[in-house]
C-alpha positions as CSV (number, residue, x, y, z in Angstrom):
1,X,18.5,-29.2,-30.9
2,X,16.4,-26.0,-31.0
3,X,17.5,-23.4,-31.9
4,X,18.4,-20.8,-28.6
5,X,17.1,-18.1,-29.9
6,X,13.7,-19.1,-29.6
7,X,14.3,-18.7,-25.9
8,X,13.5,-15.2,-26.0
9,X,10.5,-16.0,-27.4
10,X,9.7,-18.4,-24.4
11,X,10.6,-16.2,-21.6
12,X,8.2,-13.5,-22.9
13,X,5.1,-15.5,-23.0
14,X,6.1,-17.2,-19.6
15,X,6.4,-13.0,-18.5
16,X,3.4,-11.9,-19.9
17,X,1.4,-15.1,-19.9
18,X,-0.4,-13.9,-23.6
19,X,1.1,-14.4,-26.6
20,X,-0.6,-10.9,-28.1
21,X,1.5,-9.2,-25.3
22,X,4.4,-11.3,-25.6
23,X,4.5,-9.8,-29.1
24,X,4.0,-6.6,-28.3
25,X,7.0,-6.3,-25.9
26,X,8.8,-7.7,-29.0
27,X,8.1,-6.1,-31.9
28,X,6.4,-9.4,-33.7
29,X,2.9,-10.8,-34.0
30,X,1.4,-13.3,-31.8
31,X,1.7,-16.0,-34.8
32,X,5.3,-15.7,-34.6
33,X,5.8,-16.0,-31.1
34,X,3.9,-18.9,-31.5
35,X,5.5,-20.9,-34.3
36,X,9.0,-20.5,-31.8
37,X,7.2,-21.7,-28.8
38,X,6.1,-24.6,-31.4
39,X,9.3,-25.0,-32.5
40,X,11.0,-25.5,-28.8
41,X,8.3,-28.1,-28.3
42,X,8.9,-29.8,-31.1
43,X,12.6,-30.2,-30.4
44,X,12.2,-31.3,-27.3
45,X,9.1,-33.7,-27.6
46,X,6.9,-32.2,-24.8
47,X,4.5,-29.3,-24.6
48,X,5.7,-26.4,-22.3
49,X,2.5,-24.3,-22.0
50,X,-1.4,-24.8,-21.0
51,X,-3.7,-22.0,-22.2
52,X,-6.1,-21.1,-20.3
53,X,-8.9,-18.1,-20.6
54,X,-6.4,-16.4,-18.2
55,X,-3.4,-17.1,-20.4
56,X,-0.3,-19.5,-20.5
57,X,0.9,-20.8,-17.6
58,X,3.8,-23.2,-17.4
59,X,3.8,-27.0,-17.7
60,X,6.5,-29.6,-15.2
61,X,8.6,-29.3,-18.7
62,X,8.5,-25.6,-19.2
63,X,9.3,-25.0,-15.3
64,X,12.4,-27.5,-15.7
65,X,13.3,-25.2,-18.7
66,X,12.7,-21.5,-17.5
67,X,15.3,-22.1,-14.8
68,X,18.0,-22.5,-17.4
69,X,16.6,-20.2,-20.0
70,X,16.6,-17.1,-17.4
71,X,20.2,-18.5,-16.6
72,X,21.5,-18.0,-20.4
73,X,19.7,-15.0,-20.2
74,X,21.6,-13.3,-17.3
75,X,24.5,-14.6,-18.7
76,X,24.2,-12.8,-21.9
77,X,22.8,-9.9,-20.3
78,X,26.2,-9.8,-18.5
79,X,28.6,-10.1,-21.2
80,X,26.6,-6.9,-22.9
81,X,27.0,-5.3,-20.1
82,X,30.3,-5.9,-19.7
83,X,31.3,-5.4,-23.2
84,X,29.0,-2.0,-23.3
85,X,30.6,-0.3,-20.4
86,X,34.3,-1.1,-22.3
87,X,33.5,1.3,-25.3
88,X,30.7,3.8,-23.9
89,X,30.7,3.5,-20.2
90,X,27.2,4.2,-18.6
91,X,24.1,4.0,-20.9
92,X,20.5,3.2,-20.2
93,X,18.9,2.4,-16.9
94,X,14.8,2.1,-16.3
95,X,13.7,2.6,-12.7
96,X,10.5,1.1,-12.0
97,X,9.3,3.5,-8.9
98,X,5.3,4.1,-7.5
99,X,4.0,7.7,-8.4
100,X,4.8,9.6,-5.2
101,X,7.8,9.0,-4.8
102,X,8.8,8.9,-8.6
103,X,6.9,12.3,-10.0
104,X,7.0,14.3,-6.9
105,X,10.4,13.5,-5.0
106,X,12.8,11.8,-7.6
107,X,12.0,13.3,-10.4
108,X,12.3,16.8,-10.0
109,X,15.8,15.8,-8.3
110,X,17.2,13.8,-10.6
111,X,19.2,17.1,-12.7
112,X,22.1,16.5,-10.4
113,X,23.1,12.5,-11.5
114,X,22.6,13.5,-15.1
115,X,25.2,16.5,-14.8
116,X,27.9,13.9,-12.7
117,X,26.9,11.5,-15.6
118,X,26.4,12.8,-18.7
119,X,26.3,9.4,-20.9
120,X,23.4,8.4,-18.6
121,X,19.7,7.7,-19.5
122,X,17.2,7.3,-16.9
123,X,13.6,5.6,-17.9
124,X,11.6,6.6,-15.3
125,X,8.5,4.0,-14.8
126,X,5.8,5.9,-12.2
127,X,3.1,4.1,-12.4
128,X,0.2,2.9,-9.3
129,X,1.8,0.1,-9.0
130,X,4.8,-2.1,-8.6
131,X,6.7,-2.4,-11.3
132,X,8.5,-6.1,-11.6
133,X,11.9,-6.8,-11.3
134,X,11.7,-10.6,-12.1
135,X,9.6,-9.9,-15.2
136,X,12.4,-7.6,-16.9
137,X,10.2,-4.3,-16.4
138,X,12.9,-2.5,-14.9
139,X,16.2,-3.2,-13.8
140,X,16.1,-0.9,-10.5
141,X,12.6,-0.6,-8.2
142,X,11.5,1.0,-5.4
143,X,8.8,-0.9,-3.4
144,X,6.1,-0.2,-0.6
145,X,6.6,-3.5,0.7
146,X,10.0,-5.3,1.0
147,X,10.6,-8.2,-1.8
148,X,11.6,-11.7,-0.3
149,X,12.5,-13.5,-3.8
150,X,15.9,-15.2,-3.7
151,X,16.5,-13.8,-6.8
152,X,16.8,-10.0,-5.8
153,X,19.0,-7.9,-3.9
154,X,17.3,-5.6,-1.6
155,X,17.8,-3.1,1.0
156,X,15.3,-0.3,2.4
157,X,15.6,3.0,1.0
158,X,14.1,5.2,3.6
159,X,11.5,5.4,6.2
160,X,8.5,8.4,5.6
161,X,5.6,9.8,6.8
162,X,2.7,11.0,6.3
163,X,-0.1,13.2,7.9
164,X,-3.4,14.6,6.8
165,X,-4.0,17.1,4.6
166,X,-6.8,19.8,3.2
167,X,-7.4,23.0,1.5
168,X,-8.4,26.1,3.5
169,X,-11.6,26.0,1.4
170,X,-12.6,23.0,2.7
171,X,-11.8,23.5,6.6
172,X,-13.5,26.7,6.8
173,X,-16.5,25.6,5.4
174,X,-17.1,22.1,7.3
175,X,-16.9,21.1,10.4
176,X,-14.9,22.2,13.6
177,X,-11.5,20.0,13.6
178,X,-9.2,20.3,16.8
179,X,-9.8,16.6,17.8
180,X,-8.9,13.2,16.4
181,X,-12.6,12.4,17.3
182,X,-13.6,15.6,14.9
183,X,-12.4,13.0,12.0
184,X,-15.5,11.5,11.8
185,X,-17.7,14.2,10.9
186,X,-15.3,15.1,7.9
187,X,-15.1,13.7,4.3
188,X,-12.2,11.7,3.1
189,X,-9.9,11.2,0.1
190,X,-8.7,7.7,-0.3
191,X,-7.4,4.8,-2.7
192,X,-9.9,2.5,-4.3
193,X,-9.9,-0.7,-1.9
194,X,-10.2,-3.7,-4.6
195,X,-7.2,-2.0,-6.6
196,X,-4.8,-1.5,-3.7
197,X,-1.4,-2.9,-4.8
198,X,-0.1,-3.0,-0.8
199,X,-1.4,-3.3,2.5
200,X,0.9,0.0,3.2
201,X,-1.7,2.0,1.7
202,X,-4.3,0.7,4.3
203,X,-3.9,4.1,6.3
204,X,-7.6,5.3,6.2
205,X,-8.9,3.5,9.4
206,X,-5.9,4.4,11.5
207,X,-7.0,7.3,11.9
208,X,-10.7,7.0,11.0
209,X,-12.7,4.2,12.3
210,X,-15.3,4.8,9.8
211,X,-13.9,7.3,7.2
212,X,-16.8,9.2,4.8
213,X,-15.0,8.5,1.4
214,X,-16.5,10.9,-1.2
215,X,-13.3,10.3,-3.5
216,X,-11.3,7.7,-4.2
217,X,-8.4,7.3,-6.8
218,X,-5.9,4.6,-7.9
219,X,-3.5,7.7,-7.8
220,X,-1.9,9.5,-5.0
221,X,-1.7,12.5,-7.4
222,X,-5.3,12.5,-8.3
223,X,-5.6,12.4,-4.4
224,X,-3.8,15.3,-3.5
225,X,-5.5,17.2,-6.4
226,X,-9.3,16.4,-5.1
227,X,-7.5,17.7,-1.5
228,X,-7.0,20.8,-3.8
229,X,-10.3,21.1,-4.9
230,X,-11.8,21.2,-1.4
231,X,-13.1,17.2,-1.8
232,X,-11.9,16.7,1.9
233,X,-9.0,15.2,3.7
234,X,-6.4,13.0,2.2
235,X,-3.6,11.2,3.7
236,X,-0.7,12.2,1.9
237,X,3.1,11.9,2.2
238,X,4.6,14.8,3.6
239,X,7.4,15.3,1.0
240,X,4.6,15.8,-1.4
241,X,2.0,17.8,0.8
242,X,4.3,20.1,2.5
243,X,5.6,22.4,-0.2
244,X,2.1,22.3,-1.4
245,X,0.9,26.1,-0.8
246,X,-2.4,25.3,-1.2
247,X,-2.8,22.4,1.1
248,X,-2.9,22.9,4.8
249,X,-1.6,19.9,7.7
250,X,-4.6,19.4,10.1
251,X,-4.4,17.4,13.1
252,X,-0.5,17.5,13.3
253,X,0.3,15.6,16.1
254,X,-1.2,13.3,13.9
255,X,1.1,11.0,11.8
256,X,2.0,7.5,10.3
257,X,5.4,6.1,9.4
258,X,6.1,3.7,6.1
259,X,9.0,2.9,4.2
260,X,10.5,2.6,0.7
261,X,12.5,-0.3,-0.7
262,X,14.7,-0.5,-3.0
263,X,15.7,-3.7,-5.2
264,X,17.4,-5.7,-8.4
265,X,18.3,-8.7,-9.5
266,X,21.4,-10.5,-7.8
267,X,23.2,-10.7,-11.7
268,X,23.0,-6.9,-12.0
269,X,24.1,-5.1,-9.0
270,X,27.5,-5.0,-10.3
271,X,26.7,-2.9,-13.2
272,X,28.4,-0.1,-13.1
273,X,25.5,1.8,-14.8
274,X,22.9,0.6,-12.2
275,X,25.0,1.0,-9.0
276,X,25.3,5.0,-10.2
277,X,21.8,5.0,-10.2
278,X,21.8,3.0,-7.1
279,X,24.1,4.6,-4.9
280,X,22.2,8.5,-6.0
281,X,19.2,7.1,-5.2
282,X,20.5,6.0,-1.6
283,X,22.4,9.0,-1.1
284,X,19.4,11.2,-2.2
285,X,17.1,10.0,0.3
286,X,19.6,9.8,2.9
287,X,20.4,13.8,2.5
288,X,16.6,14.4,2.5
289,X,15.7,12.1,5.7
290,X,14.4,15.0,7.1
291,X,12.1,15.9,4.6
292,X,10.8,12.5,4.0
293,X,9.9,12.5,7.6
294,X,8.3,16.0,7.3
């Protein structure tokens, strides 16, 4: 029999697919995430990775066995959770959310939950990207697109728009804009095409056919900064844009709608720490709907 708690060591590597990164999540060297992986296959007679210049990816064997190590897993996960919220209710929750909505609308919001929960501790994960659920990044995310794995619980958030923006530098010293055909003649701020994490954030051509990108940034911060700095126009959502005193809506009958989406996994939307988190974040965007819509 192996021993179990070289499961841990299997389920990182399976995550990560790289045994340098596998360590690094845990605190170890790669040597000794190997020699447990080893170990596990020793026990049980069978190899349970294939490197690959790309990484480790899963053999039959190791497939048969992530199903039941992810199962002892949530099962201990559980049990600390349930143990945990006995003696010091509340505790640490990390939120894995895409920049916009993370820095500019959560963020500066999120005062209110700590002073209604005081033994609360919010890791906030804003990052141009989507931030996995399945792979133990965060507990709570908040997606462009809605998830479809059986293993998560999800539910959308809130619908929001957004419209175009630019600085009142940049207007007065380019072309005339009073049209949607005007659009043409204008230069554009937009996302770098072979690093788009969604097909939400394909928004240039809807109201471009053939957009003039001059700048073009994984980040929808960096975007609405160049829109700042008189780059041109970006697409930006309104709950970010409109406060913004130096950024000016053009064109506004001109608009798009998307939405946000919240998830977890099915084993941890009983936690009493993560539905407080859940339930703010729902009720947040609920009391704002009209400023997400802008």
């Amino acid at each position: 029999m192996f021993d179990w708690n070289d499961l841990k060591y299997f389920l990182e590597l399976q995550r990560s697919g790289r045994l340098l990164t596998a360590a690094k999540r845990l605190g170890t060297t790669h040597s000794t995430v190997a020699r447990h992986i080893e170990s596990i296959e020793q026990h049980l007679g069978t190899a349970l990775f294939i490197q690959h210049a790309q990484g480790h990816e899963l053999t039959p064997a190791g497939h048969a066995l992530l199903k039941h190590a992810e199962a002892m897993e949530n099962v201990a996960l559980l049990a600390q959770e349930e143990i945990t919220q006995s003696i010091a209710p509340l505790g640490k929750i990390r939120l894995g959310v895409t920049e916009g909505i993370g820095i500019m609308f959560i963020a500066p919001r999120i005062r209110s939950l700590y002073e209604r929960y005081p033994g609360l501790e919010v890791e906030l994960v804003a990052v141009p990207r989507f931030v996995s659920i399945l792979n133990r990044e965060a507990e709570i995310s908040i997606h462009l697109d809605r998830p479809t794995a059986d293993q998560l619980i999800t539910r959308k958030l809130t619908d929001y728009k957004l419209a175009l923006y630019a600085s009142p530098d940049y207007l007065v010293r380019s072309s005339p804009l009073q049209h949607r055909e005007d659009l043409a003649r204008h230069d554009w701020i937009g996302y770098v095409d072979d690093l788009l994490f969604s097909e939400e954030l394909l928004f240039l051509n809807s109201f471009c056919r053939n957009p003039n990108v001059v700048f073009r940034s994984t980040s929808v911060i960096a975007q609405q900064q160049a829109a700042r700095a008189g780059l041109g126009i970006a697409v930006l959502p309104n709950y970010m844009a409109r406060p913004d005193p130096v950024l000016v809506r053009v064109l506004p009958q001109e608009t798009i709608q998307r939405s946000y989406w919240i998830s977890t996994r099915r084993e941890l939307h009983k936690s009493v720490r993560l539905r407080v988190v859940w339930d703010y974040l729902v009720a947040l965007c609920e009391g704002a709907r009209e400023e997400l819509a802008g």
